[in-house]
Backbone as a printed PyTorch tensor [residue, N CA C, xyz], in Angstrom:
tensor([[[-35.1160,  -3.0190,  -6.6090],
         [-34.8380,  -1.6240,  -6.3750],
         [-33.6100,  -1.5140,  -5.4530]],

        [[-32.4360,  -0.4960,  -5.6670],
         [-31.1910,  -0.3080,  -5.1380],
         [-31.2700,   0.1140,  -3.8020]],

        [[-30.8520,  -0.2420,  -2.6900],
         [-31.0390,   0.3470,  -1.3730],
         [-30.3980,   2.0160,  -2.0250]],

        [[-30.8940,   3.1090,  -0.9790],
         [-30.7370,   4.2280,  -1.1580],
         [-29.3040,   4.2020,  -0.3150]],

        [[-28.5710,   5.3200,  -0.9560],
         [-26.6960,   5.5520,  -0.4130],
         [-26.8000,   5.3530,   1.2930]],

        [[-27.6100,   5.3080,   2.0690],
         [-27.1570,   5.8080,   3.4930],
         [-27.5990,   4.6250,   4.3200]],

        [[-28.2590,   4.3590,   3.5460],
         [-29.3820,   2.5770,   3.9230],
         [-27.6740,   1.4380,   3.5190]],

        [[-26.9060,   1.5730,   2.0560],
         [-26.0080,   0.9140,   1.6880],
         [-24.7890,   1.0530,   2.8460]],

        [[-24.2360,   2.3580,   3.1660],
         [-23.2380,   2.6180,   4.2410],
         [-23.9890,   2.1880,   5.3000]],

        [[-24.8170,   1.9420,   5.7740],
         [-25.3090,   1.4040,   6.8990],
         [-25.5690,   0.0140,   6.8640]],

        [[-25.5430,  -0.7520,   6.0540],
         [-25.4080,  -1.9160,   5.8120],
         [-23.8490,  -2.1410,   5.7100]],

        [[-22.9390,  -1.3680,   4.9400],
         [-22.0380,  -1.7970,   5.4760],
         [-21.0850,  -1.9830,   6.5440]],

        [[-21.3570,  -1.0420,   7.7030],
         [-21.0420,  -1.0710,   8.7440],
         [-21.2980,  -2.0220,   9.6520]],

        [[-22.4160,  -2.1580,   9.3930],
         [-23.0860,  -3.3660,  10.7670],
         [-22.2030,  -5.1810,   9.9110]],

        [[-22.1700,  -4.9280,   8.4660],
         [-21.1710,  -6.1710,   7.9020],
         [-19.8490,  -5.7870,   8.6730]],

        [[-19.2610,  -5.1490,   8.9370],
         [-17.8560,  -4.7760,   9.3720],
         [-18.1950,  -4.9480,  10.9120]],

        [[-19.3410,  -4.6080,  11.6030],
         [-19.1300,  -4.8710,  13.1050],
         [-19.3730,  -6.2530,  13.5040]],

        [[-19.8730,  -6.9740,  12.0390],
         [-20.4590,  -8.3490,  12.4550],
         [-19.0770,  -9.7200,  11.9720]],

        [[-17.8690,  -8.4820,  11.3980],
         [-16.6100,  -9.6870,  10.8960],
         [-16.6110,  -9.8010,   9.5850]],

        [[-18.0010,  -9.5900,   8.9290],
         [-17.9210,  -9.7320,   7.5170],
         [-17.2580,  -8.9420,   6.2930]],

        [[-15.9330,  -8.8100,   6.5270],
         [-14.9170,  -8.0790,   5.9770],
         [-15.5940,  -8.3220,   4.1240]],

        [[-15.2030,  -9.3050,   3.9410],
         [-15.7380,  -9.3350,   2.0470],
         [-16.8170,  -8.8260,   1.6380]],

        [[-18.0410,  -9.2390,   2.2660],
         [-19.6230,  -8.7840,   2.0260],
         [-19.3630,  -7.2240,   2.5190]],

        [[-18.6350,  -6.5100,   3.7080],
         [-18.5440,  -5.0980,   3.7780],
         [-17.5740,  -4.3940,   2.7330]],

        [[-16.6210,  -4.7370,   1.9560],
         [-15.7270,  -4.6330,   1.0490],
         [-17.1100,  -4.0720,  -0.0280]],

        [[-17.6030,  -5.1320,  -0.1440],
         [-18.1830,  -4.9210,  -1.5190],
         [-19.4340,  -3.8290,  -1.6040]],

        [[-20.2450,  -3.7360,  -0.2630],
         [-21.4460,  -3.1320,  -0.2860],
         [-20.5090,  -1.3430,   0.1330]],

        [[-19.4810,  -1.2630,   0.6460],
         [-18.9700,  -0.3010,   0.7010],
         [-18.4480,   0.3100,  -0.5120]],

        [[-18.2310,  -0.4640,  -1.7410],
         [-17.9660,  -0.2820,  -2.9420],
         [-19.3670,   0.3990,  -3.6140]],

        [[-19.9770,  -0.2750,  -3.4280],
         [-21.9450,   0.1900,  -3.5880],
         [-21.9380,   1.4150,  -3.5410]],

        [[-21.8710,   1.9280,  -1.6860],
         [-22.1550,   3.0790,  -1.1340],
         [-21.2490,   4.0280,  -1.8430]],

        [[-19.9070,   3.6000,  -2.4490],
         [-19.4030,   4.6300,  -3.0420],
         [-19.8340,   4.9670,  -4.2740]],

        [[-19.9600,   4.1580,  -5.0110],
         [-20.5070,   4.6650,  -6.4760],
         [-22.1940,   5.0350,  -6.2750]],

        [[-22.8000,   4.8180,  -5.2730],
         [-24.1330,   5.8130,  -4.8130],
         [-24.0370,   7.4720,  -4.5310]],

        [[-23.2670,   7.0340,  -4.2190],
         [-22.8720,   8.5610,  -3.5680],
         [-21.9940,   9.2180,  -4.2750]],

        [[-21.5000,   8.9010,  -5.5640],
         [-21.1840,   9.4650,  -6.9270],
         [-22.2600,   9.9660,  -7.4810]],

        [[-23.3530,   8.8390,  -7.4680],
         [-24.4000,   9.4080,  -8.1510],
         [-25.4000,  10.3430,  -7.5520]],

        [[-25.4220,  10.2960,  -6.2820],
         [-26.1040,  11.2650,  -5.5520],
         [-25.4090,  12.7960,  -5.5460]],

        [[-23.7550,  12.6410,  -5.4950],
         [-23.4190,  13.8240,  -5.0120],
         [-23.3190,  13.8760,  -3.5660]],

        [[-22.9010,  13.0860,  -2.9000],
         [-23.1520,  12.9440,  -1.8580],
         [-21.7540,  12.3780,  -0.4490]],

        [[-21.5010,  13.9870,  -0.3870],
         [-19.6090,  14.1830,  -0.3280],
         [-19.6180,  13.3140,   1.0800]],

        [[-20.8170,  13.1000,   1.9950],
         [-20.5160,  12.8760,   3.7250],
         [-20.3160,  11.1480,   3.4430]],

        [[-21.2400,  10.5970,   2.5600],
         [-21.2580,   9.3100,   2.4130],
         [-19.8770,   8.5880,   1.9520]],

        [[-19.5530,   9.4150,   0.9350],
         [-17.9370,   9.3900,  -0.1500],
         [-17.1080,   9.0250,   1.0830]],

        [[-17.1690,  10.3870,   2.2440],
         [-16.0620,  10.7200,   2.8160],
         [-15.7320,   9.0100,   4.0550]],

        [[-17.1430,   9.0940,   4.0270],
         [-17.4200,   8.0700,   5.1540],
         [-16.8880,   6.5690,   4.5370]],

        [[-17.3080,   6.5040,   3.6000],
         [-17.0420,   4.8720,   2.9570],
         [-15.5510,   4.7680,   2.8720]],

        [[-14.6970,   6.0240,   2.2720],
         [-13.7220,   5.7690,   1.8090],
         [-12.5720,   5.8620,   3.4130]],

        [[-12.7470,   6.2670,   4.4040],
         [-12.2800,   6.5320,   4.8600],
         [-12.8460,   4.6440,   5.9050]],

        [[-13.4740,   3.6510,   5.6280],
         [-13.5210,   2.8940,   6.4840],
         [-13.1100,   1.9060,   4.8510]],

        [[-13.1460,   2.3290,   4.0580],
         [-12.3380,   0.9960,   3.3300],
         [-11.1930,   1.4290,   3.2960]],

        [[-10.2740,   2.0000,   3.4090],
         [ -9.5000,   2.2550,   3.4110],
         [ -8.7150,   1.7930,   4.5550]],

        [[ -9.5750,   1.6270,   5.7790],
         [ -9.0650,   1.3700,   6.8480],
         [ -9.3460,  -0.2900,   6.7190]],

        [[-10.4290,  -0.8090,   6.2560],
         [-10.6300,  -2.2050,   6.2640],
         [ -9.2390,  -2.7290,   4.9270]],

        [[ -8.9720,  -2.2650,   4.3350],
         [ -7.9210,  -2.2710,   3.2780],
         [ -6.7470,  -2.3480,   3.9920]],

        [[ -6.0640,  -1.4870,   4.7050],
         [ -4.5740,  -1.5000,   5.6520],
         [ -5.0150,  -2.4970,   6.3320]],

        [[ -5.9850,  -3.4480,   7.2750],
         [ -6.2430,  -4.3150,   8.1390],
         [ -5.8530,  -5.9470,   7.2850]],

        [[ -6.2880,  -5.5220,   5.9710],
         [ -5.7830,  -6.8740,   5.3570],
         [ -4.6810,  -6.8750,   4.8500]],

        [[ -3.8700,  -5.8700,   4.6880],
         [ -2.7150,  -6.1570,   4.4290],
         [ -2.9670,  -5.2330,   3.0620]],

        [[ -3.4190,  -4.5910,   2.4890],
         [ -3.4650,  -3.9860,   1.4690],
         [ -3.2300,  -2.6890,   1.3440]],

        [[ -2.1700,  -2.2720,   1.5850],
         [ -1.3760,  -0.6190,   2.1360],
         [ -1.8990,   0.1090,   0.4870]],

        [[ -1.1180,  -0.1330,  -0.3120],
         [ -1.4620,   0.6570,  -1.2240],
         [ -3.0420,   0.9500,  -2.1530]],

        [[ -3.5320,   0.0450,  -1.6930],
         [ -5.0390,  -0.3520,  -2.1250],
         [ -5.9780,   0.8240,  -1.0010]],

        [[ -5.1200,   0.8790,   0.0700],
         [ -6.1530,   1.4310,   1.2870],
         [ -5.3300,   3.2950,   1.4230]],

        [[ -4.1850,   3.2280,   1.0790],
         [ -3.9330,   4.8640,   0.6680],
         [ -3.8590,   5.3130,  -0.3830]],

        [[ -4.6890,   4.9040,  -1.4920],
         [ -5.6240,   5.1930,  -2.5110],
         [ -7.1210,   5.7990,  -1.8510]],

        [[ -7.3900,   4.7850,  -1.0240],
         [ -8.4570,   5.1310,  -0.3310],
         [ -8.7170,   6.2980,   0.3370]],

        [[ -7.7270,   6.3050,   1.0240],
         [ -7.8490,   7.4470,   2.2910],
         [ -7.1350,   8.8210,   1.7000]],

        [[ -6.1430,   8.6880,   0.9060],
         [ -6.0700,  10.2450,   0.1170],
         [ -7.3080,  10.6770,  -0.5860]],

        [[ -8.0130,   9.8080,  -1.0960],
         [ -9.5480,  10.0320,  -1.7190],
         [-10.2940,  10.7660,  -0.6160]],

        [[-10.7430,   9.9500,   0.6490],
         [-10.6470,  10.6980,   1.4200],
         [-10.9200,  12.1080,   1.8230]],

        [[ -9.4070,  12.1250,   2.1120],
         [ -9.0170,  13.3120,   2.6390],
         [ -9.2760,  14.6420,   1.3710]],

        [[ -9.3010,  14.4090,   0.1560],
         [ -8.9310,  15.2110,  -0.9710],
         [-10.7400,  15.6350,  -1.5810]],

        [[-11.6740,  14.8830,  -0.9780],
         [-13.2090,  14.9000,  -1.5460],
         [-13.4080,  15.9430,  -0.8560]],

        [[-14.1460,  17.2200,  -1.6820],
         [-14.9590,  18.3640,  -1.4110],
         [-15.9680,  18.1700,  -0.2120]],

        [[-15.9020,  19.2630,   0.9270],
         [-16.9610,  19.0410,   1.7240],
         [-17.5680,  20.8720,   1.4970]],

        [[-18.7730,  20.8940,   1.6630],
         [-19.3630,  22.0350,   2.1380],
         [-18.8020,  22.7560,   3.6500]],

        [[-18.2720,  23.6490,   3.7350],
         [-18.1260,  24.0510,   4.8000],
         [-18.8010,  24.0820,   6.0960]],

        [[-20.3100,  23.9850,   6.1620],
         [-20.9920,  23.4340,   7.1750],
         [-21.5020,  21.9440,   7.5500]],

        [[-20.2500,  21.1850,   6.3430],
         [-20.4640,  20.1890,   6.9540],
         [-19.2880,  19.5430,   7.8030]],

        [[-18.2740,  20.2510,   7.9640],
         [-16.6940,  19.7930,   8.3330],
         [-16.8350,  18.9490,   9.2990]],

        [[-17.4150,  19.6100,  10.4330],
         [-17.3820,  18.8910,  11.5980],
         [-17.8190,  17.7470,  11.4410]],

        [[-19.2560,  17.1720,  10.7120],
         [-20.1300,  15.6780,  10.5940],
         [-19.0140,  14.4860,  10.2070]],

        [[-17.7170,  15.1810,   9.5140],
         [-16.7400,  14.2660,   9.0030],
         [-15.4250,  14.3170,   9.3020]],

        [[-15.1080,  15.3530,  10.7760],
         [-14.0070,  15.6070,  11.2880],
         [-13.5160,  14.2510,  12.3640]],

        [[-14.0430,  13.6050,  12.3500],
         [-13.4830,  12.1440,  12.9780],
         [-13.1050,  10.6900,  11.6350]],

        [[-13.5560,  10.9050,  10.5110],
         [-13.6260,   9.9300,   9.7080],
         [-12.1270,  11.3070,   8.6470]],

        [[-11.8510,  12.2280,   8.7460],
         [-10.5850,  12.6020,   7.8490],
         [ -9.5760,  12.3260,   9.3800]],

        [[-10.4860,  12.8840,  10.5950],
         [ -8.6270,  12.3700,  11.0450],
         [ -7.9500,  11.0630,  11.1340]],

        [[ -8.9600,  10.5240,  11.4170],
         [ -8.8040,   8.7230,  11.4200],
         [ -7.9280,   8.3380,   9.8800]],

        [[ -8.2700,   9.0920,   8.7620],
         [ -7.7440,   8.9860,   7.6440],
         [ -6.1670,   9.2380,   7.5450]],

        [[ -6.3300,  10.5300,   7.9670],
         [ -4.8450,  11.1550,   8.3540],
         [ -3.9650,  10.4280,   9.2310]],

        [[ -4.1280,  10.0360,  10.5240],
         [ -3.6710,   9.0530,  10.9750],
         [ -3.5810,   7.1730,  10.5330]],

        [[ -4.4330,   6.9340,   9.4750],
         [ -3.8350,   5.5480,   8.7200],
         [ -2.7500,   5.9400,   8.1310]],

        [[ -2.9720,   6.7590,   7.2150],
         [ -2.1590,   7.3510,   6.1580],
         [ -0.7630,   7.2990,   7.0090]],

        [[ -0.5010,   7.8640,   7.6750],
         [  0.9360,   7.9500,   8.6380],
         [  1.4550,   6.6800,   9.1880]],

        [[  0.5540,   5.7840,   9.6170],
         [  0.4540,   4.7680,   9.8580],
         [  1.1480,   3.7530,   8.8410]],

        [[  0.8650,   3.7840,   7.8920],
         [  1.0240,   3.0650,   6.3820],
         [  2.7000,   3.2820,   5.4750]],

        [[  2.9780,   4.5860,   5.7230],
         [  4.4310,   4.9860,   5.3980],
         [  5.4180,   4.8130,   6.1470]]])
């Protein structure tokens, strides 16, 4: 049985705080196509906006502002802005970063 979308982004984080850049690459890939299937814009916003950033860290600029215009460009509900107003600016600032 598939870990549920928030159980997957949370697994991939603690891979990213623990060094495990590849194993977080991939389970962050997970959390995104979960959260396709859920509908599930905070998770989207969240994954894409830390692969994106794990992406510019390896050297992969155009791979990782693919990422982060995704990002920045995914539908949020208006009461949810704020829950994801640190993961688009962080976005906004790679993005600048990268050009």
């Amino acid at each position: 049985m598939p870990l549920p979308t928030p159980l997957l982004l949370s697994k991939a984080l603690r891979l990213l705080d623990r060094g495990e850049a590849a194993r977080a690459e991939a389970v962050l890939r997970d959390a995104l196509a979960a959260g396709e299937v859920d509908n599930d814009a905070v998770t989207r916003i969240v994954a894409l906006c830390c692969l994106g950033e794990l992406l510019a860290r390896q050297g992969r600029p155009a791979e990782a502002a693919t990422m982060l215009q995704a990002c920045l460009a995914t539908p949020l509900r208006d009461d949810l802005d704020d829950v994801c107003a640190d993961e688009r600016a962080r976005a906004r600032d790679l993005l600048t970063s990268l050009s």
